[in-house]
Each structure stands twice: as structure tokens, then as C-alpha cells.
C-alpha positions as CSV (number, residue, x, y, z in Angstrom):
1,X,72.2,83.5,89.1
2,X,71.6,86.9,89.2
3,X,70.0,89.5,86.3
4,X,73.3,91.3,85.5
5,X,75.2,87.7,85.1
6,X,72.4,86.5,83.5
7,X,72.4,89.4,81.2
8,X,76.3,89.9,81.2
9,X,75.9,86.2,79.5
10,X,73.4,87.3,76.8
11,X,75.4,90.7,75.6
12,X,78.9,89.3,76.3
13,X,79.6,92.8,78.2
14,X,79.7,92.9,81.8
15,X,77.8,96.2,82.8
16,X,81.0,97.2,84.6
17,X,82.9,96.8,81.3
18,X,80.4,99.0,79.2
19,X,80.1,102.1,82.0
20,X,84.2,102.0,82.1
21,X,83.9,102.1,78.1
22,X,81.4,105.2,78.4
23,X,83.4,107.0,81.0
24,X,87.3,106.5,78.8
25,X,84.6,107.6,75.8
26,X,84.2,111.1,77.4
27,X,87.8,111.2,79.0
28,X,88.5,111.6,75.4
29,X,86.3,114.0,73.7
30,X,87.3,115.7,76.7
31,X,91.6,115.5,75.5
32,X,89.9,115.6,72.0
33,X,88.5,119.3,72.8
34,X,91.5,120.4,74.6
35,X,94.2,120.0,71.8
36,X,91.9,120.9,69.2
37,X,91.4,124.3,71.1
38,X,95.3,124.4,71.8
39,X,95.9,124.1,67.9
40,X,93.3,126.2,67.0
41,X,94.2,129.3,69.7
42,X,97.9,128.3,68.2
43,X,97.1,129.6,64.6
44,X,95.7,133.0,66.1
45,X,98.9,134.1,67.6
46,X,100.7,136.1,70.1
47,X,102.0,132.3,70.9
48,X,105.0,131.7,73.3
49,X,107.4,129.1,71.7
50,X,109.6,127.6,75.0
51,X,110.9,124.1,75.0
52,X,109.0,121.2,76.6
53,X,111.4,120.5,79.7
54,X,112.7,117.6,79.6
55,X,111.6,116.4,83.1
56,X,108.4,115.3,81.2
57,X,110.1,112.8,79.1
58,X,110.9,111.0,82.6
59,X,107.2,110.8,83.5
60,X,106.7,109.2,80.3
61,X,109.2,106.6,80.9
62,X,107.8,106.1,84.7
63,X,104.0,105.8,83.6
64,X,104.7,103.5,80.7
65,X,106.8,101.3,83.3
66,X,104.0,101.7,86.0
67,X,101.6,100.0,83.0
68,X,104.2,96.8,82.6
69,X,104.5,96.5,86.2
70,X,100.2,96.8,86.6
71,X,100.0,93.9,84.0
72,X,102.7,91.9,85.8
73,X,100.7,92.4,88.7
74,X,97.4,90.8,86.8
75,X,99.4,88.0,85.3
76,X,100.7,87.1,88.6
77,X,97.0,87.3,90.3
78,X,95.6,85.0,87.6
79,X,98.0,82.8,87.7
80,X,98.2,81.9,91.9
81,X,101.1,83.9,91.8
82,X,100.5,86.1,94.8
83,X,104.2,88.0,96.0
84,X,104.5,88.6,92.1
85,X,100.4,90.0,92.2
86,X,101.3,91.8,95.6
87,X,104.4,93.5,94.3
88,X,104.1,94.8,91.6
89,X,101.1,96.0,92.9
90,X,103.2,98.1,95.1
91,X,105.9,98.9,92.5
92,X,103.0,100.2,90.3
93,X,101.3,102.6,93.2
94,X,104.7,103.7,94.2
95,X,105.5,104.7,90.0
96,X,101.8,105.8,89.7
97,X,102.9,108.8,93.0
98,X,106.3,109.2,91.2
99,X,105.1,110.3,87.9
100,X,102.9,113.2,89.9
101,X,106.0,114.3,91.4
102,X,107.5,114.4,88.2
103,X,104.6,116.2,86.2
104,X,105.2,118.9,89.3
105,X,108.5,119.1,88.8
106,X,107.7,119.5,85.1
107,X,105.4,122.6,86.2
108,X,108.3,124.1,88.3
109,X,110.6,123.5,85.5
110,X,108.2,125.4,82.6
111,X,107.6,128.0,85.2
112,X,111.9,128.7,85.7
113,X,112.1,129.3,82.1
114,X,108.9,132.1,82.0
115,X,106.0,129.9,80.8
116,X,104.1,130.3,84.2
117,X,100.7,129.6,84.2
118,X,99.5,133.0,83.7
119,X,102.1,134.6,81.1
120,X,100.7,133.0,77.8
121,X,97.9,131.0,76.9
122,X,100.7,128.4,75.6
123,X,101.5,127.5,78.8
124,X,99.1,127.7,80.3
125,X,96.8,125.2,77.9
126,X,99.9,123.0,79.0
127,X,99.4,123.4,82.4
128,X,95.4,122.8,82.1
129,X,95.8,119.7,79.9
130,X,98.5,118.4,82.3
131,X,96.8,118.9,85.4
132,X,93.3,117.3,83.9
133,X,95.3,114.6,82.9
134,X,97.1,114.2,86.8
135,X,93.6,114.4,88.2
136,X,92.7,110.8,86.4
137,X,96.2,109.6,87.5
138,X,95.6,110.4,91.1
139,X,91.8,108.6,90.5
140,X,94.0,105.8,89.3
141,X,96.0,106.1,92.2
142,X,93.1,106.1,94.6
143,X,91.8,103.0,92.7
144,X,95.5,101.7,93.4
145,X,94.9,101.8,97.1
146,X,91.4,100.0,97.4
147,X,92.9,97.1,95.3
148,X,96.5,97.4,97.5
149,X,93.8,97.0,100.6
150,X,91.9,94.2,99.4
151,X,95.5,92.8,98.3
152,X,96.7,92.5,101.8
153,X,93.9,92.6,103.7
154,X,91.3,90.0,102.3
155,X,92.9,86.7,101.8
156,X,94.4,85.7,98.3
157,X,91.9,84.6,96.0
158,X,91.3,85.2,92.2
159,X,87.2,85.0,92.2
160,X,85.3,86.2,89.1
161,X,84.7,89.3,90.9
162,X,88.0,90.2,91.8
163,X,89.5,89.4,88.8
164,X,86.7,91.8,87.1
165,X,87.6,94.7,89.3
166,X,90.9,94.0,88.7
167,X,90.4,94.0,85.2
168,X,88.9,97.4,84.8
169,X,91.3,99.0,87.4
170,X,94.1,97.7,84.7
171,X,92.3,99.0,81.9
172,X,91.7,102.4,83.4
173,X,95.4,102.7,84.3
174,X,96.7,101.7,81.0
175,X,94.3,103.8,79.4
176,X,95.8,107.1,81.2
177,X,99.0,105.7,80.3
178,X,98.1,105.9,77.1
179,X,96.6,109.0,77.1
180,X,99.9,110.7,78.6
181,X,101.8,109.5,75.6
182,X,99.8,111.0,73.0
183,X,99.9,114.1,75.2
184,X,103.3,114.2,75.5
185,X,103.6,113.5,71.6
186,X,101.2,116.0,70.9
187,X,103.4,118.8,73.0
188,X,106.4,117.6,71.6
189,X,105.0,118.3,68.1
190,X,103.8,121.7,68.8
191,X,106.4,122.9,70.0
């Protein structure tokens, strides 16, 4: 038995689980400090009020499906169920690319109607906040692919440390889910 199980049995955390805690700890003092700025540079002014298009409300539909489909995913790995695990593994990658494409489309669509990037520190605290928030979905993506790899590539087998990998890749991803609906809700609001 080795020291992290050994300590992992002690603490009841697994050191994986606690640095994945610390890092969505900072992911959101980082969105903390970003809408706090946004509501605070709000109440000085010289604000430009446009509407939120409504591409955005599609992402937020795709990214909450990509979560259900994730977790169907993990179900179906736990329980030996391995076209259900493989999937909606898929089905979650291929939402997880399509909400990108429609947070770009989003962009495109604030930047028809004059709130480019550049014209008004409204927009563009959208755009910032947005775009930090794609970055995470694309590491999410990235995560996506080494478990789609090890999915088809390394024969089917839920061991303790696959199922703890898989764990905190679910976590992560439902956490940005998560994260993009208060975003959006907080947008919606300000507005």
C-alpha cells in the first residue's frame, strides 16, 4: 500500500480530490473578481446597454446537456456498461466543441449589433469573462480526449484509478457547467 492511499485512508480525501478543490477554489475568486469589477465599472457610467443575443441561451442549453450526458457516461462506466460509458462519452466531447462554436457565434452576434470588443467596456468585460470561461471549457475538452483515448484504446475496466480520474474529470466539467449558468444569469441580469 502506498503513502498517498495510506494517507488518502486517514483524511478521507484523495490528494487528487483536494488539489481539484484548490484549483475550482481560485477558478472562482477569479469569476468572483470579474463580475464584481463588471458591476462596480457599471455604476461609474458611460455604460453601453445592448441585449444579450440570444445565441447564448443555446450554449446554455448545450453545456447543461453535455453535463447529463458526462454523468450518463460515469453511470454507465461504473456499472459495466461500456457502449453507454463510451457514448456518451462521445456525445459529451462532441456538445463540449459545440458550445465553443456557439459562444463564437455569440461573439459574432454582440459584435453585429456594435458591442465589439473594443467599443465599450460593457462588452468587452463580456467578451473577457466569456472567453476566460471558454478557456476552462476547452481544458475540459482536452481532458475529454485523454479519457476518450484511454476509452477506446486501453481495454474496459473500471479500476479505482480510473474511476478516480474519471471522477474528477466529471467534476471539473460539471463545475464549468455550472459556472456558465451563473454567468449567463449574471449577464442576463445586468442587462
Amino acid at each position: 500500500m502506498s503513502a498517498v492511499t495510506q494517507q488518502y485512508r486517514r483524511s478521507k480525501i484523495h490528494p487528487y480530490q483536494f488539489a481539484l478543490w484548490v484549483g475550482l477554489a481560485t477558478i472562482i475568486m477569479m469569476f468572483v473578481a470579474f463580475t464584481s469589477a463588471y458591476v462596480v465599472r457599471r455604476a461609474a457610467g458611460n455604460w453601453y446597454e445592448f441585449k444579450l443575443p440570444d445565441i447564448f441561451m443555446a450554449s446554455t442549453v448545450v453545456i447543461l446537456l453535455s453535463s447529463a450526458t458526462f454523468q450518463l457516461s460515469f453511470n454507465g462506466f461504473k456499472k459495466g456498461r461500456e457502449l453507454v460509458y463510451k457514448g456518451m462519452m462521445i456525445a459529451t466531447f462532441l456538445l463540449g466543441i459545440a458550445f465553443v462554436i456557439l459562444q463564437y457565434q455569440g461573439w459574432k452576434a454582440m459584435d453585429a449589433q456594435g458591442a465589439t470588443l473594443t467599443v465599450n467596456p460593457s462588452s468587452s468585460f463580456i467578451y473577457l469573462i466569456s472567453g476566460v470561461h471558454v478557456a476552462h471549457v476547452l481544458g475540459g475538452i482536452t481532458i475529454l480526449m485523454v479519457a476518450l483515448t484511454h476509452a477506446f484504446v486501453l481495454p474496459f475496466r473500471a479500476t479505482e484509478r480510473r474511476t478516480m480520474r474519471f471522477s474528477l474529470s466529471l467534476q471539473y466539467w460539471h463545475f464549468v457547467d455550472i459556472l456558465w449558468v451563473y454567468l449567463f444569469m449574471f449577464f442576463l441580469l445586468q442587462s
